[in-house]
C-alpha atoms as an extended CHARMM CRD file, in Angstrom:
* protein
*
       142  EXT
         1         1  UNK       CA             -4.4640000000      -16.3500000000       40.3400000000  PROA      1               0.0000000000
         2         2  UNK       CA             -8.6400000000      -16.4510000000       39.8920000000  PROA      2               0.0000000000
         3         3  UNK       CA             -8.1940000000      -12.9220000000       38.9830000000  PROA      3               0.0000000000
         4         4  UNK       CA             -5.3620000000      -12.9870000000       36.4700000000  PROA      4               0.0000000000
         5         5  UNK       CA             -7.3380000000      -16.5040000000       34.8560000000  PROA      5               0.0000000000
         6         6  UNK       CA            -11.1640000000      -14.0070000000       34.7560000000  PROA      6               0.0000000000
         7         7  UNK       CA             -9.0070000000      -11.4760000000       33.0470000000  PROA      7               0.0000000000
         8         8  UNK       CA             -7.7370000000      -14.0050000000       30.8360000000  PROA      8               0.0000000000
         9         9  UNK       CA            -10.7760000000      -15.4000000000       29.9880000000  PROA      9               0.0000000000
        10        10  UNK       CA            -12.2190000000      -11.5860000000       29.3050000000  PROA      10              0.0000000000
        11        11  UNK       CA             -9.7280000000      -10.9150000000       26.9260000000  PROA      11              0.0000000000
        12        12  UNK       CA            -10.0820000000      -13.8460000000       25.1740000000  PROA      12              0.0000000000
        13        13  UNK       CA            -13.5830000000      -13.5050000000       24.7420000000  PROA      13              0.0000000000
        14        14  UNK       CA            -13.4950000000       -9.9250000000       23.3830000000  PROA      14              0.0000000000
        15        15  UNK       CA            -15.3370000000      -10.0120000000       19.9590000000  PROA      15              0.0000000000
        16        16  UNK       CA            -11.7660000000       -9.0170000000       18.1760000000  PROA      16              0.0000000000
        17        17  UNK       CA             -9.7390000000      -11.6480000000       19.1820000000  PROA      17              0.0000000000
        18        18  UNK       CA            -12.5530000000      -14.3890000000       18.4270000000  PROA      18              0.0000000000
        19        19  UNK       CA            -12.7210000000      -13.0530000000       15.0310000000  PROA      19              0.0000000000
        20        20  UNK       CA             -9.2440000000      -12.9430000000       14.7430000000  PROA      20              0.0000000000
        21        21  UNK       CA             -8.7150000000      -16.3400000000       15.5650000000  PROA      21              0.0000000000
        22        22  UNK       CA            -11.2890000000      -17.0440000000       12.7920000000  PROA      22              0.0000000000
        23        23  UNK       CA             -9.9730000000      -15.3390000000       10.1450000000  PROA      23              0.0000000000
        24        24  UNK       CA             -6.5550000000      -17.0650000000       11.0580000000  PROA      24              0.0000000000
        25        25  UNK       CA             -8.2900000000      -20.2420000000       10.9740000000  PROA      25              0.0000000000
        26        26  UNK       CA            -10.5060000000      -19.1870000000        7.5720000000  PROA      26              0.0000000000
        27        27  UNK       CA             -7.1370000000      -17.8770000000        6.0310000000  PROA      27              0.0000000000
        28        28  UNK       CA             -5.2730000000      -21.3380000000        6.9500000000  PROA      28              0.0000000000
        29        29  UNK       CA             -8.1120000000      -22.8780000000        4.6190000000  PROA      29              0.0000000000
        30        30  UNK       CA             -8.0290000000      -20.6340000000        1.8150000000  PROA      30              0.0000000000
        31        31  UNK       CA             -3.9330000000      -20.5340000000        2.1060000000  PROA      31              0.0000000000
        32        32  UNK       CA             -4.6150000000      -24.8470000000        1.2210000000  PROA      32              0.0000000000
        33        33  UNK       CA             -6.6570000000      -23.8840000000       -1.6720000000  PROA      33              0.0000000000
        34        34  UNK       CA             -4.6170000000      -21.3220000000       -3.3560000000  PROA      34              0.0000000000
        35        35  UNK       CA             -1.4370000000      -23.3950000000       -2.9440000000  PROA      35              0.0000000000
        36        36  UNK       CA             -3.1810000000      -26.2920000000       -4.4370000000  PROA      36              0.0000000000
        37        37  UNK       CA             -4.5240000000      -23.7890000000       -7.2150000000  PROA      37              0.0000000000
        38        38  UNK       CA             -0.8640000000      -23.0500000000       -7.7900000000  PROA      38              0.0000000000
        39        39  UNK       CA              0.5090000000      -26.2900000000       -7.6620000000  PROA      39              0.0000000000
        40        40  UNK       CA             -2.0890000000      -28.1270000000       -9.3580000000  PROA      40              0.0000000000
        41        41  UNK       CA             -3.5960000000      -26.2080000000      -12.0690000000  PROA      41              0.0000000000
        42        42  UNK       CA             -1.3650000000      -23.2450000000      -12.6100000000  PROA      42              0.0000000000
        43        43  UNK       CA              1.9790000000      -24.0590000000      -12.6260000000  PROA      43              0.0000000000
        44        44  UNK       CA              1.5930000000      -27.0500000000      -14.8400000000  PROA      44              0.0000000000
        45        45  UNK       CA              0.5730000000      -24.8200000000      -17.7080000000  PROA      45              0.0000000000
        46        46  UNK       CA              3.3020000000      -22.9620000000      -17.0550000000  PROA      46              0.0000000000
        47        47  UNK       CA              5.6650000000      -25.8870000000      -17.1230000000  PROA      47              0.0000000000
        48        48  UNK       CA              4.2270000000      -26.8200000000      -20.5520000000  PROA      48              0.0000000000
        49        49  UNK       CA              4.5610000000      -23.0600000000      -21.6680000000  PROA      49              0.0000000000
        50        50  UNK       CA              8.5510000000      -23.0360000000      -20.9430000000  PROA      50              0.0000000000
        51        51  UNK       CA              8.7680000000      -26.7690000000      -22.3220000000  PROA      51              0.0000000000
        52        52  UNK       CA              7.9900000000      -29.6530000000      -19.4390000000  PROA      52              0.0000000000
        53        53  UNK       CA             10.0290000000      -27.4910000000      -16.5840000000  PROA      53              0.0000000000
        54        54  UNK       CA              9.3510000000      -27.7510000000      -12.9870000000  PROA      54              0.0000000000
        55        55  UNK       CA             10.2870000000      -25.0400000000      -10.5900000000  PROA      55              0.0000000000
        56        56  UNK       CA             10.7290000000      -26.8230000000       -7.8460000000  PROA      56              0.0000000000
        57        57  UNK       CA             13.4310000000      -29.2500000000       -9.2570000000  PROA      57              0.0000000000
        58        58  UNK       CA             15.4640000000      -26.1720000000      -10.0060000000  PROA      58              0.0000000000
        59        59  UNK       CA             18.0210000000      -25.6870000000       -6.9630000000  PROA      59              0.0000000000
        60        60  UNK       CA             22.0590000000      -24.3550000000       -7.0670000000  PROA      60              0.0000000000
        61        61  UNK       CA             24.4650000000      -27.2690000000       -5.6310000000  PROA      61              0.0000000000
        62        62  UNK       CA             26.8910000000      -25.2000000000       -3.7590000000  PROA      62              0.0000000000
        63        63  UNK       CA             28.1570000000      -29.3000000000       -2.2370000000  PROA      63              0.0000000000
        64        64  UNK       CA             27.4950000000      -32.4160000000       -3.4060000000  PROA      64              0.0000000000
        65        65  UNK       CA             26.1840000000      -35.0610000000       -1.1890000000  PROA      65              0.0000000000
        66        66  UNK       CA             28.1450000000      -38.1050000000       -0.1590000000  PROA      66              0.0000000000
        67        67  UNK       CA             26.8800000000      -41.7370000000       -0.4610000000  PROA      67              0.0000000000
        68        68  UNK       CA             28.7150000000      -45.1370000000        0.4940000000  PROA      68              0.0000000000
        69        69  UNK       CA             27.0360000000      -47.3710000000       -1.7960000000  PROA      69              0.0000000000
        70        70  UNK       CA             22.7810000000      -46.4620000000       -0.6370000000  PROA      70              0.0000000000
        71        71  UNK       CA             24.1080000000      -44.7970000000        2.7940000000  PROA      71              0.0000000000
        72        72  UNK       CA             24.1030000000      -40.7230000000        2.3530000000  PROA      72              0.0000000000
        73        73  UNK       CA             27.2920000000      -40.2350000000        4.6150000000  PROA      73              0.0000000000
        74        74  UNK       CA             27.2780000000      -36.1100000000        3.8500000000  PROA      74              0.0000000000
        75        75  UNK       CA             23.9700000000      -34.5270000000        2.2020000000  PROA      75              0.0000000000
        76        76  UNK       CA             23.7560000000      -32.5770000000       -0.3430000000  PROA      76              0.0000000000
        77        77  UNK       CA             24.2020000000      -28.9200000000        0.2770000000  PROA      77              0.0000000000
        78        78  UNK       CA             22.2240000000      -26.9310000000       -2.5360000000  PROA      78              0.0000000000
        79        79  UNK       CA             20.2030000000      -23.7360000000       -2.4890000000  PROA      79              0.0000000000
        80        80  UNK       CA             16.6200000000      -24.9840000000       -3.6510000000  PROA      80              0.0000000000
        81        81  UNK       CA             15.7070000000      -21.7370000000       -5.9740000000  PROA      81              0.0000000000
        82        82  UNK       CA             13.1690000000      -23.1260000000       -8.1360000000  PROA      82              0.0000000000
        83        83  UNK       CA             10.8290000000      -23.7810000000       -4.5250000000  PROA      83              0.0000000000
        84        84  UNK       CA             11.3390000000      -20.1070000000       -3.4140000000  PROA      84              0.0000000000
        85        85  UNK       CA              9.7320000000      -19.1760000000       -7.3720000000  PROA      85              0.0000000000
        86        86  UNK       CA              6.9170000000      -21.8830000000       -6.4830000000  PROA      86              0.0000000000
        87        87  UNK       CA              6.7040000000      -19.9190000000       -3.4640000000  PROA      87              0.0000000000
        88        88  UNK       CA              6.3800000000      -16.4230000000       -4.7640000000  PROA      88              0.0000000000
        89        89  UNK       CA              3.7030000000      -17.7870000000       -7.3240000000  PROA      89              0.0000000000
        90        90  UNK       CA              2.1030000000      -18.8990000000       -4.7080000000  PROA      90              0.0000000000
        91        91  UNK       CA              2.1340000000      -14.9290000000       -2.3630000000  PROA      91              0.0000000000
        92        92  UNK       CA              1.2610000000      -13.3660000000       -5.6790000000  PROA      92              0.0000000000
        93        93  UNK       CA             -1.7960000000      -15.5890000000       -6.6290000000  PROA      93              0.0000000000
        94        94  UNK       CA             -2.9220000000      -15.8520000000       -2.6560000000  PROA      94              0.0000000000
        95        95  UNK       CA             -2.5410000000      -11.5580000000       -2.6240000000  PROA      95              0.0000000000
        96        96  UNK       CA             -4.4670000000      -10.8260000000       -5.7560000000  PROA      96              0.0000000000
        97        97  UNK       CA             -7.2200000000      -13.7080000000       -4.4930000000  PROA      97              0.0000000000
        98        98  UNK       CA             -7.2400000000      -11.5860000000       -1.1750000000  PROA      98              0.0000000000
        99        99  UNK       CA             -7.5290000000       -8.1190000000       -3.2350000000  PROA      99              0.0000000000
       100       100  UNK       CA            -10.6020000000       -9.2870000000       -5.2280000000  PROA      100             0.0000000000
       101       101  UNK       CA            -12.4120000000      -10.7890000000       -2.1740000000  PROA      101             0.0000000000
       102       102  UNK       CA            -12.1110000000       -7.3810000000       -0.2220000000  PROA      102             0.0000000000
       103       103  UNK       CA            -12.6420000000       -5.5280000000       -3.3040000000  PROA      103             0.0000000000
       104       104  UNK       CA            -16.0700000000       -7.8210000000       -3.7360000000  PROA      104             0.0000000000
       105       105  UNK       CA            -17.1760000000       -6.9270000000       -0.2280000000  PROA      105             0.0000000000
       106       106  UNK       CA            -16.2450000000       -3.4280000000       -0.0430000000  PROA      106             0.0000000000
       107       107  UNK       CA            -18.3200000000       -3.1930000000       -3.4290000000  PROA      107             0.0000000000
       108       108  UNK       CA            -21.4230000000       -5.5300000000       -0.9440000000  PROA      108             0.0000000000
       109       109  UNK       CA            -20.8310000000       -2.6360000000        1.5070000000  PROA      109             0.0000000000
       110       110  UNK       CA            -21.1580000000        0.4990000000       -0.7360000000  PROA      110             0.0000000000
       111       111  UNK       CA            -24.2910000000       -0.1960000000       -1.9730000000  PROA      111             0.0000000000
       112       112  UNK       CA            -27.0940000000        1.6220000000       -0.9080000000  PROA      112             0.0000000000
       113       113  UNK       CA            -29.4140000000        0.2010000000        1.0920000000  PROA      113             0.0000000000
       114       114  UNK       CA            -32.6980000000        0.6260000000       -0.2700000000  PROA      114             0.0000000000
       115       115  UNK       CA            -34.2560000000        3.6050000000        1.2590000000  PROA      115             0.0000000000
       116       116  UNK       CA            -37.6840000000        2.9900000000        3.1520000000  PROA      116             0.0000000000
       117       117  UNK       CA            -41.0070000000        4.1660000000        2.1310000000  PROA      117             0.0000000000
       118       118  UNK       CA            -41.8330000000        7.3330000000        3.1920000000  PROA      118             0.0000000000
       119       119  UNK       CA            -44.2820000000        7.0300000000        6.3510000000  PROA      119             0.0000000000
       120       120  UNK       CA            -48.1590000000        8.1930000000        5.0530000000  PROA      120             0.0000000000
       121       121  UNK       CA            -49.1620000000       11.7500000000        6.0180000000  PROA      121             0.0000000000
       122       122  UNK       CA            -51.3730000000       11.6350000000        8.7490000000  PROA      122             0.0000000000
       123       123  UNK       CA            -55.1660000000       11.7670000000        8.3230000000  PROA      123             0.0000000000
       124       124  UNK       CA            -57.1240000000       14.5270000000        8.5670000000  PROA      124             0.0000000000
       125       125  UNK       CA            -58.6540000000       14.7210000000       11.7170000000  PROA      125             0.0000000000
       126       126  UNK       CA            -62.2830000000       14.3100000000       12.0050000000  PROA      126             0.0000000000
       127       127  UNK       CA            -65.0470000000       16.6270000000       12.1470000000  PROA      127             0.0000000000
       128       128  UNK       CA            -65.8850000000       15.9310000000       15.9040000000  PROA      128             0.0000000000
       129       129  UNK       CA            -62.2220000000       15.8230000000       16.2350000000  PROA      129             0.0000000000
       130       130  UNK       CA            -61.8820000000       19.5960000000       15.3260000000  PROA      130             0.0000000000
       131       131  UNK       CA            -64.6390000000       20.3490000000       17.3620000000  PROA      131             0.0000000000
       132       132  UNK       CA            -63.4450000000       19.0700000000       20.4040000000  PROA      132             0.0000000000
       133       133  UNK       CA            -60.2080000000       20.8420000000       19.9420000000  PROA      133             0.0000000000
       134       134  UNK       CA            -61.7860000000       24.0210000000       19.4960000000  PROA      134             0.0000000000
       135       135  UNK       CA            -64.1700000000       23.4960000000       22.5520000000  PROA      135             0.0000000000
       136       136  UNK       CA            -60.5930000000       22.2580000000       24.7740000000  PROA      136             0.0000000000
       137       137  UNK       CA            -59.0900000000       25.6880000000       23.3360000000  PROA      137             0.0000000000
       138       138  UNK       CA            -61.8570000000       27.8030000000       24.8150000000  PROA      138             0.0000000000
       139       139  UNK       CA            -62.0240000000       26.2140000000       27.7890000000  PROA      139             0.0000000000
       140       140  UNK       CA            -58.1840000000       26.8730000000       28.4970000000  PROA      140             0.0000000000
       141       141  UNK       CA            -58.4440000000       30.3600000000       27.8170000000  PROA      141             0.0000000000
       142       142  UNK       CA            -60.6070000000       31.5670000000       30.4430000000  PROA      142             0.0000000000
């Protein structure tokens, strides 16, 4: 059992699954923001652009519910349409927010990084320098 839990605990620790987890976590957040986006700012206009109308009232009664004065004794059977629009509004707005993000860093990414100076050439060796070699050179032929 130690050995299956170490394993565990390997595996959970890999760098991929860590950043997984934090993208899942990171995406939860920005999923909040775009729905609010959507719900708050975006599909208002559009309810004043097709006269006051709110997608998410719009559903399809296939049943009406029963009620016994204020007790519902059978619900209302209906097919909510107008929340699976909200709901595409809401994929299509969170994709294209997605495409310009990794379109922002991918542009981050391509650019080049700036190139470093090229190193100084070496200085001339000095006079005494020279000699020395020469004398070493000498030396290593006989």
């Amino acid at each position: 059992m130690k050995k299956f839990i170490n394993e565990f605990k390997e595996f959970a620790m890999k760098g991929n699954v860590v950043d997984m987890a934090v993208g899942v976590i990171i995406g939860a957040a920005f999923g909040k923001i775009v729905t609010s986006l959507v719900n708050d700012i975006i599909m208002p206009a559009i309810g004043m652009l097709t006269g006051g109308i709110n997608f998410s009232d719009y559903k399809w009664v296939i049943q009406e519910g029963v009620k016994n004065g204020e007790e519902i004794v059978t619900p209302e059977v209906a097919i909510t349409w107008g929340a699976f629009v909200q709901t595409i509004f809401d994929f299509l707005i969170i994709a294209f927010c997605i495409f310009v993000a990794i379109k922002f860093i991918n542009k981050l990414k391509r650019q080049p990084a700036p190139e470093p100076e090229a190193p100084a050439a070496p200085a001339e060796p000095t006079e005494e320098v020279k000699l020395l070699t020469e004398i070493r050179d000498l030396l290593s032929k006989k």
